[in-house]
Backbone as CSV, one residue per row, in Angstrom:
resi,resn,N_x,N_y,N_z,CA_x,CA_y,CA_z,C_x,C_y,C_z
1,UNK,89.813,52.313,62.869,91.117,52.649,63.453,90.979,52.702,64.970
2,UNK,91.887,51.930,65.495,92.075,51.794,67.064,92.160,53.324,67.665
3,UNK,91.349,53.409,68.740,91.718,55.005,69.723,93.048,54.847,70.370
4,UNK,94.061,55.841,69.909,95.549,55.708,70.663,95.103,55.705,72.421
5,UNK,94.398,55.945,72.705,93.721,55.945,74.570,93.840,54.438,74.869
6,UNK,93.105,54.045,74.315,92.586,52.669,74.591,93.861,51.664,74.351
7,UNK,94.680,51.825,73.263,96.037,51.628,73.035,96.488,51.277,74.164
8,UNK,96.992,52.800,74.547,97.975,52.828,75.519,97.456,52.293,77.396
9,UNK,95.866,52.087,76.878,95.554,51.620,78.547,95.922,50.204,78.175
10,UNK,95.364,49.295,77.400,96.083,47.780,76.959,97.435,47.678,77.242
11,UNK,98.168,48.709,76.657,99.592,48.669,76.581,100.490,49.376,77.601
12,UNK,100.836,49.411,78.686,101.407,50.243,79.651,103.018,50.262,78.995
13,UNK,103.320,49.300,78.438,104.844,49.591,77.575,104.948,50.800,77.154
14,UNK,103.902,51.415,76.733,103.985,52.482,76.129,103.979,54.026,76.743
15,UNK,103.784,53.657,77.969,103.682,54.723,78.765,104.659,55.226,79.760
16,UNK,104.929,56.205,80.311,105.910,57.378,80.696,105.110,57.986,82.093
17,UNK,105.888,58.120,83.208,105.635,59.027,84.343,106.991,60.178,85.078
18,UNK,106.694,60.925,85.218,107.957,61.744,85.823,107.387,62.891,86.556
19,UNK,108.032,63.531,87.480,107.487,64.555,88.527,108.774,65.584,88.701
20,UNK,108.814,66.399,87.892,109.808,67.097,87.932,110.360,67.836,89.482
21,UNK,109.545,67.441,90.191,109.595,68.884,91.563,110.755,67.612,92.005
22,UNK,110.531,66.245,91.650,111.094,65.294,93.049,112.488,64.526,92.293
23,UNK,112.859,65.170,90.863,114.142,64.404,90.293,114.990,64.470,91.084
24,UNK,115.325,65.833,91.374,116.790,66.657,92.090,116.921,65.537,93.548
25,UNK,115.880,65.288,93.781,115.949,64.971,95.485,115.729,63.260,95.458
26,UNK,115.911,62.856,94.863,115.769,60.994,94.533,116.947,60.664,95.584
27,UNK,116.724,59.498,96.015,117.482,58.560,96.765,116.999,57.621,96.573
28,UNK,117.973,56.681,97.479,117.107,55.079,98.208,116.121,55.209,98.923
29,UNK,116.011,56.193,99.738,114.950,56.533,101.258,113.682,56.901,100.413
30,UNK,113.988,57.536,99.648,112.214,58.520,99.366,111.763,57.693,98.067
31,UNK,112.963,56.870,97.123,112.155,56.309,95.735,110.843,55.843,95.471
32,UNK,110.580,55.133,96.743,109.325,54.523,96.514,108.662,55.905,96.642
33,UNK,107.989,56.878,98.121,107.505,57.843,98.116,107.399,58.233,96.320
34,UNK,108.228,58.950,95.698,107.842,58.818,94.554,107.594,58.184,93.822
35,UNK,107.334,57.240,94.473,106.475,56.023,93.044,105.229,56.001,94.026
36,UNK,105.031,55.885,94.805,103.468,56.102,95.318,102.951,57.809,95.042
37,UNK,103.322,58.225,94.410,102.666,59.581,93.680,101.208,59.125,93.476
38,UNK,100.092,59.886,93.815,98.879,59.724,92.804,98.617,59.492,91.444
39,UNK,99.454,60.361,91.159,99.502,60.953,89.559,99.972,59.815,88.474
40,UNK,100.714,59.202,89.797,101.577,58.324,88.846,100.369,56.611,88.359
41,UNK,100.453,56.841,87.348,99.575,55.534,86.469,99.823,54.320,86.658
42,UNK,101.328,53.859,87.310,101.669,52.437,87.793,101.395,52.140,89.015
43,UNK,101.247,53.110,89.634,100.981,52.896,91.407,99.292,52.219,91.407
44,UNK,99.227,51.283,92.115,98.333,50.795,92.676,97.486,51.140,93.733
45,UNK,96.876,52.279,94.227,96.635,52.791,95.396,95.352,52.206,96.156
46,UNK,95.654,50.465,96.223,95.079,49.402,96.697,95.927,48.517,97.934
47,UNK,97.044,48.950,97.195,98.485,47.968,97.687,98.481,48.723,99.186
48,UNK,99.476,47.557,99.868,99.833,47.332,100.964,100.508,48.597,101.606
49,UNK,101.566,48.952,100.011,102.649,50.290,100.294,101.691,51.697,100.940
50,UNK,100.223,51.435,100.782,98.946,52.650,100.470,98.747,52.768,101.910
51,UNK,97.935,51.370,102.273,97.938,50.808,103.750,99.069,51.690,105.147
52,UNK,100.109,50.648,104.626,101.320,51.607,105.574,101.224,53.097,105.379
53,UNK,101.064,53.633,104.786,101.271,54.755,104.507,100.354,55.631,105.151
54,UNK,99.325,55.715,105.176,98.055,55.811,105.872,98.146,55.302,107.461
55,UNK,98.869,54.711,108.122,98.876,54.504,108.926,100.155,54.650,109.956
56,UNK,101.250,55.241,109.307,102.400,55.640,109.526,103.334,54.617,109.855
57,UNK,103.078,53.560,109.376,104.060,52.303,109.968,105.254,52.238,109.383
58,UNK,105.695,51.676,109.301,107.310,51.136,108.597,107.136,50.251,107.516
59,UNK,107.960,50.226,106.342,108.055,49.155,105.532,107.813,48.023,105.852
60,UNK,108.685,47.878,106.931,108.681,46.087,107.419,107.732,45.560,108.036
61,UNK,106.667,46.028,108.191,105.207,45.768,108.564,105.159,44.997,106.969
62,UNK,104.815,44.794,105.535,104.868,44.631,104.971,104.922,42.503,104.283
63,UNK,106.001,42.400,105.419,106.035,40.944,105.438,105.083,40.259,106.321
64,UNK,104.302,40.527,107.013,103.247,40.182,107.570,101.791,40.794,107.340
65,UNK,101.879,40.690,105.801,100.812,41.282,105.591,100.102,40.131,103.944
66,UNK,99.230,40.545,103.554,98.800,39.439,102.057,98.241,40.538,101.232
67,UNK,98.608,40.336,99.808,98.271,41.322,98.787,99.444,41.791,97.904
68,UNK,98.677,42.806,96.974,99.736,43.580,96.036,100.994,44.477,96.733
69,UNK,102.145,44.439,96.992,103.037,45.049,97.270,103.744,45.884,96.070
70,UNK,104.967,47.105,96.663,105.761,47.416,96.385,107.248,47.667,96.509
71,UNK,108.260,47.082,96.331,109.673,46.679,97.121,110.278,47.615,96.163
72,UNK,111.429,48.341,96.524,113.119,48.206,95.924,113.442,47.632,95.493
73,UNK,113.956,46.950,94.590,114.609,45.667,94.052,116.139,46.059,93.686
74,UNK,116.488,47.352,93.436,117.717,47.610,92.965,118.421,49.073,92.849
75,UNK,118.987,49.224,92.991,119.234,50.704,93.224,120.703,51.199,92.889
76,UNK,120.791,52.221,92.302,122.360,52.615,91.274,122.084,53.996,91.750
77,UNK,122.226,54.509,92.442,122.081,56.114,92.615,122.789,57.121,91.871
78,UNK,122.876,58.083,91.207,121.671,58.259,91.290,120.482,58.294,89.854
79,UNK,120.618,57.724,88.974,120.121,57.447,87.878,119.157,56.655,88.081
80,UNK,119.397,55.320,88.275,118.787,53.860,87.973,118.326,53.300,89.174
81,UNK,116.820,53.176,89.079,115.831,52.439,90.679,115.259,51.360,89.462
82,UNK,115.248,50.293,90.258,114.370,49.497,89.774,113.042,49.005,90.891
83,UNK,111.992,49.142,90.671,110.547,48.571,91.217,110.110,47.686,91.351
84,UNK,109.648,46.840,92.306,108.985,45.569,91.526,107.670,45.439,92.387
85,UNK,106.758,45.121,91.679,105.423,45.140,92.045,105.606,43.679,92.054
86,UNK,104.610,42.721,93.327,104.469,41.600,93.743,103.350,41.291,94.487
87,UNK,102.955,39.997,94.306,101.612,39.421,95.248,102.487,38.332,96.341
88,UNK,102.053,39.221,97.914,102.703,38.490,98.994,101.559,37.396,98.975
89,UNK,101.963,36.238,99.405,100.758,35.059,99.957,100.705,34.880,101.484
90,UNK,102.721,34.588,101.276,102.850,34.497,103.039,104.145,35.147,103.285
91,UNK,104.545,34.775,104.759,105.838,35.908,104.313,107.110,35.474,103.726
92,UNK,107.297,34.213,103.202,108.196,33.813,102.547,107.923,33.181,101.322
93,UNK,106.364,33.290,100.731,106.090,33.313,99.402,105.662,34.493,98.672
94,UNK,105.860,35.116,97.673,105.492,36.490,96.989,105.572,35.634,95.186
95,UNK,104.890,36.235,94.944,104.927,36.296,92.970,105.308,37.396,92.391
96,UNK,105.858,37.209,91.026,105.872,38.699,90.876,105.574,38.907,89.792
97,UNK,104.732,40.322,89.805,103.829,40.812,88.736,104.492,41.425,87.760
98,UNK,104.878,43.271,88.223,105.971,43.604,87.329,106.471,44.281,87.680
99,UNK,107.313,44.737,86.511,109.096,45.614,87.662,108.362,47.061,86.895
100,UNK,109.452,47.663,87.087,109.448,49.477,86.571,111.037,49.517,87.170
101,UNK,111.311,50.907,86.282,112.668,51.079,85.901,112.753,52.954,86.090
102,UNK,113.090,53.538,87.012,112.976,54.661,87.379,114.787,55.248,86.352
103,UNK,114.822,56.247,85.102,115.973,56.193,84.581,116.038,57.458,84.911
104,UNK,116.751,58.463,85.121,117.078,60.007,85.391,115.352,60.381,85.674
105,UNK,114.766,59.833,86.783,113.593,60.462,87.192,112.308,59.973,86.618
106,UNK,112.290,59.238,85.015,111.521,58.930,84.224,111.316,57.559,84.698
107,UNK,109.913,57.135,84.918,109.468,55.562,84.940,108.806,54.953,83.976
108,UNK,109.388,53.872,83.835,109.174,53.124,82.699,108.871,51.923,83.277
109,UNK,107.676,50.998,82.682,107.601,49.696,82.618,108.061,48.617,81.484
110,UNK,109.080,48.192,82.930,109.811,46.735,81.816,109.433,46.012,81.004
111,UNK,109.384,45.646,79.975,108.854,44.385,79.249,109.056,43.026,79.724
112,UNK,108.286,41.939,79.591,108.956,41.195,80.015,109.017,40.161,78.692
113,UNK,109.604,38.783,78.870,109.810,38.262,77.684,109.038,37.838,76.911
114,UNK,107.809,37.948,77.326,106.762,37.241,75.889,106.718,38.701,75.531
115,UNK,106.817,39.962,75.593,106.898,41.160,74.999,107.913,41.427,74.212
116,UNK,109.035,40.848,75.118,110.124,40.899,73.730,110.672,39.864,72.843
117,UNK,110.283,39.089,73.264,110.464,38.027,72.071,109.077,38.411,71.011
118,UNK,108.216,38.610,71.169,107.398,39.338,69.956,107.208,40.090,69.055
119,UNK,107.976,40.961,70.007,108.747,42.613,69.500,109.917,41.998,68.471
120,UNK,110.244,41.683,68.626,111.353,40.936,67.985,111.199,39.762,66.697
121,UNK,109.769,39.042,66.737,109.754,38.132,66.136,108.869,39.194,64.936
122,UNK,107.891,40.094,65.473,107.776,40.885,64.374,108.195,41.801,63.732
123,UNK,109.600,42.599,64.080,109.875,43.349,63.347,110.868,42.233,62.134
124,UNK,111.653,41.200,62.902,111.960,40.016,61.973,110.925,39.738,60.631
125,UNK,109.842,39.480,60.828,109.539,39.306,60.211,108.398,40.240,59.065
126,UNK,108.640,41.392,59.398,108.521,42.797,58.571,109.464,42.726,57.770
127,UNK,110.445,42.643,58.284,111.945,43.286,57.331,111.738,41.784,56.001
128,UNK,112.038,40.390,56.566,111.807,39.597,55.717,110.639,39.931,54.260
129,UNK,109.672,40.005,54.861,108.434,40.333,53.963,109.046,41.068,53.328
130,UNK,109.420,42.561,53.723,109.440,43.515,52.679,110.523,43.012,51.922
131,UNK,111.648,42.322,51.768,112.780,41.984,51.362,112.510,41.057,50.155
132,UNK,111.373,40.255,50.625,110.734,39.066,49.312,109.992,40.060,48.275
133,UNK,109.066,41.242,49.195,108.380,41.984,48.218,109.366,42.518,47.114
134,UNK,110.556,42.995,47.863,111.288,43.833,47.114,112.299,43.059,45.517
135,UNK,112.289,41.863,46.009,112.830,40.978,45.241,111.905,40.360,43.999
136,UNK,111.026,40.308,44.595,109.610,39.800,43.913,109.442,40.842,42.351
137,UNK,109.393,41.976,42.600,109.351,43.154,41.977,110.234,43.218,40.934
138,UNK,111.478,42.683,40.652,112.535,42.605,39.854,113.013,41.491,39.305
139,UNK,111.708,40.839,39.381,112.386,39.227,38.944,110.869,39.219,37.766
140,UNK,111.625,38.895,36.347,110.686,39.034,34.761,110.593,38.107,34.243
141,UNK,109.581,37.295,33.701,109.248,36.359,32.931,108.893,36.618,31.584
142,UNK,109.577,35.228,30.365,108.984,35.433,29.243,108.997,34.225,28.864
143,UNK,108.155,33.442,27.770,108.002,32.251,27.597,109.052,31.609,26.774
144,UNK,109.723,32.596,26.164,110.609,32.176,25.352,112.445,32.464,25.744
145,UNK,112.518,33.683,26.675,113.594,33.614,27.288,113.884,32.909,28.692
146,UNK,112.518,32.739,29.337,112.217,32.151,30.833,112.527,33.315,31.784
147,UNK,112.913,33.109,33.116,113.269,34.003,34.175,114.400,34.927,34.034
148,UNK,114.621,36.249,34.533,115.565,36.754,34.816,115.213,37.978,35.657
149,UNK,116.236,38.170,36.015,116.353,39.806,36.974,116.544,41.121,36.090
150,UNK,116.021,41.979,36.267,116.211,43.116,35.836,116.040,44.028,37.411
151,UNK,117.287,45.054,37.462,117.288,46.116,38.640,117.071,47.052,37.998
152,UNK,116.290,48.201,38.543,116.433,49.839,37.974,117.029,50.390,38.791
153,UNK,118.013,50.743,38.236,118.757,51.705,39.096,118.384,53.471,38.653
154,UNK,117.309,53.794,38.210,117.188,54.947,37.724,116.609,55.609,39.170
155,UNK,115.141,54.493,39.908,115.268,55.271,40.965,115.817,55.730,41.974
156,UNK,117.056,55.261,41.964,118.108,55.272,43.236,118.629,56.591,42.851
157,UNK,118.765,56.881,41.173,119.714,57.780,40.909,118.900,59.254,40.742
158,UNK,117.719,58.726,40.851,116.739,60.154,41.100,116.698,60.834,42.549
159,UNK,116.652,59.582,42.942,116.595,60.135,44.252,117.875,60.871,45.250
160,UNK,119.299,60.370,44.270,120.091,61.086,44.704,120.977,62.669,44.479
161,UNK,119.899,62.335,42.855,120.233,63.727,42.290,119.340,64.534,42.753
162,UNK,118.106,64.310,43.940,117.266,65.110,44.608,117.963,65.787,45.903
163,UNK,118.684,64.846,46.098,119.481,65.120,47.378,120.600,66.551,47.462
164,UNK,121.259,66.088,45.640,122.489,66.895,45.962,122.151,68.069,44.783
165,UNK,121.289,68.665,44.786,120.663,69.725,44.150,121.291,70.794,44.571
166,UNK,122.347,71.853,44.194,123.046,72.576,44.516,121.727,73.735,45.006
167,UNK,122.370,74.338,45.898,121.741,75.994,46.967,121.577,76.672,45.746
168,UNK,120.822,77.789,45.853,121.054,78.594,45.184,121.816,79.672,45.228
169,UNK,122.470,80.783,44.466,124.116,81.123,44.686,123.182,82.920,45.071
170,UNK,123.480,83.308,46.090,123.297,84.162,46.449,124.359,85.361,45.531
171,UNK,123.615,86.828,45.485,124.868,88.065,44.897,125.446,88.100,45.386
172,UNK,126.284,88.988,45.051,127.828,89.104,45.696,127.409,90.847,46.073
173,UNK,127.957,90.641,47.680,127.599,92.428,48.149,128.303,93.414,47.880
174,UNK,127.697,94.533,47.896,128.718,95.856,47.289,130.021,95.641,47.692
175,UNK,130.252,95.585,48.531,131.672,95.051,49.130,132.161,94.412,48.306
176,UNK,131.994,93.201,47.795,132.617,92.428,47.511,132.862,92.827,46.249
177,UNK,131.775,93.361,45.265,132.354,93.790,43.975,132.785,94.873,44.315
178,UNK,133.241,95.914,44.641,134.209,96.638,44.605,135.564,96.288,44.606
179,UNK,135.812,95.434,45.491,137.145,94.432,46.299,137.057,93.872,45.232
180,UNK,136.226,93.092,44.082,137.044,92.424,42.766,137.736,93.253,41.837
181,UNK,136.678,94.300,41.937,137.265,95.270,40.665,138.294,96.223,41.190
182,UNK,138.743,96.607,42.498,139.893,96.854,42.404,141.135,95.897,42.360
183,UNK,140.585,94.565,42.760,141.667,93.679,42.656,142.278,93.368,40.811
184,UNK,141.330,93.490,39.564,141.007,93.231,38.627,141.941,94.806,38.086
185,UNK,141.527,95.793,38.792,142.394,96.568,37.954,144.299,96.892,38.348
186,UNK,144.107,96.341,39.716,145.972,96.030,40.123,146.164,94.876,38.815
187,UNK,145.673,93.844,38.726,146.416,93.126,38.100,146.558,93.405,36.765
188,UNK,145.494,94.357,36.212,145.503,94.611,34.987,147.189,95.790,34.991
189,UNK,147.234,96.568,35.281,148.059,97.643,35.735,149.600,96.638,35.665
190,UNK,149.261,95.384,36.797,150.793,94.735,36.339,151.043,93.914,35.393
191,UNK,149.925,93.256,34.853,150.232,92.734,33.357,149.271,93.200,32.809
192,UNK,149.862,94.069,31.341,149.208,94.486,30.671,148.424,93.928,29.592
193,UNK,147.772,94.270,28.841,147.160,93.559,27.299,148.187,93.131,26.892
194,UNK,148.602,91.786,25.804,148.894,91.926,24.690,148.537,92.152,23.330
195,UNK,149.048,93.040,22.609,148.582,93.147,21.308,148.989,92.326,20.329
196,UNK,147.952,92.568,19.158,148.252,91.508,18.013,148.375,92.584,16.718
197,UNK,149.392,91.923,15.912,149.804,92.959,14.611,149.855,92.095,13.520
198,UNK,148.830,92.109,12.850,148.639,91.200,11.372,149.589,92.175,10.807
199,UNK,150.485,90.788,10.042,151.601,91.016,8.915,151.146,91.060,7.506
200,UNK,151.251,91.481,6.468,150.364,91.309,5.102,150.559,89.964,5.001
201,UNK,149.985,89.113,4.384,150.229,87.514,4.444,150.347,87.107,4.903
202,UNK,150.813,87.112,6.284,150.597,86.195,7.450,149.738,85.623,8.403
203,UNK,149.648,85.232,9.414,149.336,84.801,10.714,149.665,86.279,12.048
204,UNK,148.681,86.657,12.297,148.826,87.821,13.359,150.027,87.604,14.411
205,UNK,150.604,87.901,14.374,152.361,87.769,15.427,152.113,88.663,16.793
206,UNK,152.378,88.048,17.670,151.897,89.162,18.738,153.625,90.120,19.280
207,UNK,152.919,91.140,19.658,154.142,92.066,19.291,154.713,92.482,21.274
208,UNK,156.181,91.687,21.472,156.972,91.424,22.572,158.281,92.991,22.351
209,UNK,158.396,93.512,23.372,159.366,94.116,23.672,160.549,93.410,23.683
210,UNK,161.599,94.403,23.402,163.005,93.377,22.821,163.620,93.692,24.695
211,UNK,163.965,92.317,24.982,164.271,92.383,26.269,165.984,92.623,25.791
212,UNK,166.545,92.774,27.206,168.225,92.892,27.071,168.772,91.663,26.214
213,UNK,168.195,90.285,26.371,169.120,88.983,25.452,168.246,88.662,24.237
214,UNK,167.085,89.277,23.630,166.708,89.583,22.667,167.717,90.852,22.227
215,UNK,167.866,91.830,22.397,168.974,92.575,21.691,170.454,92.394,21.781
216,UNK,170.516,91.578,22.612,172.463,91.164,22.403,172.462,90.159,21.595
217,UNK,170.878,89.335,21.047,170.760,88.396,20.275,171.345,89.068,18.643
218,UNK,170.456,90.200,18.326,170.573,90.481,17.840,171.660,90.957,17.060
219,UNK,171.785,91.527,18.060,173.564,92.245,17.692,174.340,91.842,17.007
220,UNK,174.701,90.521,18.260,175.502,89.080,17.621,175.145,89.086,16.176
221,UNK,173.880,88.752,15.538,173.724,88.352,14.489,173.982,89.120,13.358
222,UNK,173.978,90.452,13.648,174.438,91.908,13.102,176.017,92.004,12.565
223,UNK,176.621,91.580,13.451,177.878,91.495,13.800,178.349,90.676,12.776
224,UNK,177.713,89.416,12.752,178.148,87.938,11.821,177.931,88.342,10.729
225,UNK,176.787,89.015,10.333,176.384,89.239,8.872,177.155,90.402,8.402
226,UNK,178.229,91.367,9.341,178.705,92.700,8.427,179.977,91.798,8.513
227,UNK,180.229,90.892,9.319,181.637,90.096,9.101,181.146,89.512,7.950
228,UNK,180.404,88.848,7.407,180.103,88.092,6.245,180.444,88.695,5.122
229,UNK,179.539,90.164,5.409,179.601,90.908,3.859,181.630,91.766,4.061
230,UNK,182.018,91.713,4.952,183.349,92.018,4.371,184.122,91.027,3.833
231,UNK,183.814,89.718,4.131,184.889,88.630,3.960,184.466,88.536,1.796
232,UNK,183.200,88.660,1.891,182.341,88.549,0.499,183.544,89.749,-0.493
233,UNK,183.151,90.991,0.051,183.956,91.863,-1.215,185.377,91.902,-1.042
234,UNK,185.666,91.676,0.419,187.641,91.261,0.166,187.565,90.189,-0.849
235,UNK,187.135,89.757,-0.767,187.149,88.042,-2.341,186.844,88.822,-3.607
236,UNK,186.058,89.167,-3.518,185.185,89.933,-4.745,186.359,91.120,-5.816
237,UNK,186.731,91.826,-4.594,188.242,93.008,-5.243,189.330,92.196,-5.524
238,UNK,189.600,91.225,-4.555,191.117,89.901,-5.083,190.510,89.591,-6.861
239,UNK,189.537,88.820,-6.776,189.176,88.500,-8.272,189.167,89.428,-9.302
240,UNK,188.620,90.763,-8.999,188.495,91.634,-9.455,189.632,92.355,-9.992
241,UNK,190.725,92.183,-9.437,192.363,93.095,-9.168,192.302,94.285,-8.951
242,UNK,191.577,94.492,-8.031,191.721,95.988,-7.467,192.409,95.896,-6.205
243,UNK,193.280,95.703,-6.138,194.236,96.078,-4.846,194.920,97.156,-4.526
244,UNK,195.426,97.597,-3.501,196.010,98.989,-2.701,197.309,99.070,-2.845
245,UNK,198.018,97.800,-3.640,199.359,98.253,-3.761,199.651,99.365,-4.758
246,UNK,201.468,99.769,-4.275,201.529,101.263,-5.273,201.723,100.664,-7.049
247,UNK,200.872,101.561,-7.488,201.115,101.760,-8.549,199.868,101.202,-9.211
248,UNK,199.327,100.622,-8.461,197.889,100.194,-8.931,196.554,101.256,-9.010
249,UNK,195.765,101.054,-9.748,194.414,101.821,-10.206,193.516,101.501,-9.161
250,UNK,193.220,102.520,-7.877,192.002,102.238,-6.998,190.709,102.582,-7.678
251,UNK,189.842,101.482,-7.858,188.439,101.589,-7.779,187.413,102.268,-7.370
252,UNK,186.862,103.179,-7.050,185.819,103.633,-6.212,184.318,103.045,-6.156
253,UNK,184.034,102.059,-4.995,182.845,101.783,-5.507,181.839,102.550,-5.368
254,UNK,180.764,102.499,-5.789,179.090,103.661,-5.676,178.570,102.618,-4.175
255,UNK,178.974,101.863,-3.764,178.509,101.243,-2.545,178.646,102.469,-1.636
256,UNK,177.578,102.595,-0.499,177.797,103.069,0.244,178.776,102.515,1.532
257,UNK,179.418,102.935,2.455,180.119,101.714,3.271,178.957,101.139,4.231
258,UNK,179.505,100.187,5.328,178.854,99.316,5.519,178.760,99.508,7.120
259,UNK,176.876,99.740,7.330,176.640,100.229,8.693,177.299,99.639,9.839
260,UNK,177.250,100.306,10.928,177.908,99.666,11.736,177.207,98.707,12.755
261,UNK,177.813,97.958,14.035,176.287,97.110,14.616,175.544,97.869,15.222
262,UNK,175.965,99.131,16.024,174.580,100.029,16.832,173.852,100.790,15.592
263,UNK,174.270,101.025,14.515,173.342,101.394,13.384,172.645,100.309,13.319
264,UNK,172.366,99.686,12.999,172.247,98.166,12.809,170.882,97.789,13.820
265,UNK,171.292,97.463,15.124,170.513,97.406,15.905,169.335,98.794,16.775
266,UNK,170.155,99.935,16.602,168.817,100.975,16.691,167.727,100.354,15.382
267,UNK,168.031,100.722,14.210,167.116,100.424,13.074,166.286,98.629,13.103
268,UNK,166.837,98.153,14.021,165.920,97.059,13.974,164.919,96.976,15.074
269,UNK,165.273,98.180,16.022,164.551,98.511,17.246,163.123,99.163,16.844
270,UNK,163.764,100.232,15.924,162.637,101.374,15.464,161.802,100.287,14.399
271,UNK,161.982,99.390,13.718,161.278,98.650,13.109,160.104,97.978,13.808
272,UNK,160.403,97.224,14.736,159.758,96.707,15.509,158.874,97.562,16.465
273,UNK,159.475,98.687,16.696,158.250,99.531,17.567,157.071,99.885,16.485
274,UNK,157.276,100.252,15.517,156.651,100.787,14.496,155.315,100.803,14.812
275,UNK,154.174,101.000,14.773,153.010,100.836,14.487,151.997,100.670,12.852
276,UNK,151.775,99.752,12.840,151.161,99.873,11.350,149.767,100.372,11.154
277,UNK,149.206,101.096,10.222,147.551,101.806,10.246,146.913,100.764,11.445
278,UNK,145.522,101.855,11.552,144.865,100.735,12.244,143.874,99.888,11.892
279,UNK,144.007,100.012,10.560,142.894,99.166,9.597,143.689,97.521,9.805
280,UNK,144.655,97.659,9.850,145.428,96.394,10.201,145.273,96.031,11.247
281,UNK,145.116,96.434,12.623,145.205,96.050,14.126,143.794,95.120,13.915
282,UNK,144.297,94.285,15.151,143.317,93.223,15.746,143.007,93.572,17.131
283,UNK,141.813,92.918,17.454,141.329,93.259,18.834,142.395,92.904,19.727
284,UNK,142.727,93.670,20.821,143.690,93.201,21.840,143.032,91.548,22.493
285,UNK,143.730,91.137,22.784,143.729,89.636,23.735,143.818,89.720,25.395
């Protein structure tokens, strides 16, 4: 296994410089000054920029000089410096070696294009590979059916039922059960149980208070049925010939007479309240 050191001295792409004391204070005037830092790993402290510097001259001494230089090349203040390192020959020929890219204080060395067209041609061709591998993997042979695909989708679906694995449900704090159970007993308080009242032979009937149009229901029906039974024995005495004219023989029947509708409807009230043993009752609902 390669030493990441040795790596990154091969590879300067990979490497990072910054000087926190000198971000705040960046310009055009001082950029280079901070790129001739010691510290800093791209500086050349061979170059020409070293020379002047040491000797208090001016930049523009620079074009009359032969060797590794350092120029400005571009400048966006206050974010973005660009660097460019160059070999002067004469003063109107220079080559150039490489740039650097100063971004919020941080220097970076540019790539240039055989770096990124490489960068590029291999992650291309990573993704491909793995894509044939992946295909490769799901494609089944048999001598008698020949080729086909088979996908599993089981691991996709493992892996998503890993994902959405519910929290676990924390208690509920004293607070809070108190606040249910008084909420639990208001509502109990406004609707009450209903009860259930098994009939002998029946199906358990659950037992409703007679509201106001449940008892005028009633009534009504009270009403119809004592009209019924009078219309019945006025017929019954006509056939019979017991009539009230004079001189005729009145009848007395052993009938008692015939309740009236609030007789009628109290007694169907008290029926219904009734309670029956409690060997009969069913669990409330």
């Amino acid at each position: 296994m390669a030493n990441p050191e040795k790596v990154s001295a091969e590879n300067p792409l990979h490497l990072s410089w910054h000087d926190s004391a000198w971000i705040p204070l960046l310009n055009r005037g001082n950029v280079l000054k901070y790129f001739s830092e010691r510290s800093n790993s791209f500086y050349d402290s061979q170059c020409n920029n070293e020379i002047i510097k040491m000797q208090g001259l001016s930049l523009d001494h620079l074009t009359n000089m032969t060797g590794i230089e350092y120029t400005l090349l571009h400048c966006q203040e206050p974010i973005l410096y660009i660097i460019r390192k160059q070999m002067r020959h004469s003063p109107t020929h220079v080559v150039s070696i490489a740039d650097y890219y100063i971004i919020a204080g941080i220097v970076y060395q540019a790539p240039d294009i055989k770096s990124v067209v490489n960068s590029r041609l291999t992650s291309s061709l990573h993704h491909l590979d793995s894509a044939f591998s992946e295909a490769i993997s799901y494609s089944r042979y048999h001598p008698s059916k020949g080729y086909w695909w088979q996908f599993n989708d089981d691991n996709k679906t493992e892996g998503k039922e890993k994902k959405t694995k519910k929290k676990k449900e924390e208690p509920g704090s004293l607070f809070q059960c108190r606040r249910v159970d008084q909420l639990l007993d208001n509502l109990t308080s406004k609707f009450p149980h209903k009860f259930y009242q098994v009939q002998p032979g029946g199906q358990p009937v659950p037992l409703q208070k007679d509201t106001s149009e449940n008892a005028d229901a009633k009534a009504e029906r009270v009403n119809q049925q004592t009209s019924a039974d009078a219309t019945a024995k006025a017929t019954t005495g006509a056939l019979s010939g017991t009539s009230n004219t004079p001189g005729s023989i009145t009848v007395k029947s052993s009938q008692s007479p015939a309740p009236s509708a609030t007789q009628l409807r109290v007694k169907s009230e008290m029926s219904d309240n009734m309670k029956q043993p409690f060997e009969k009752r069913t669990k409330y609902v």
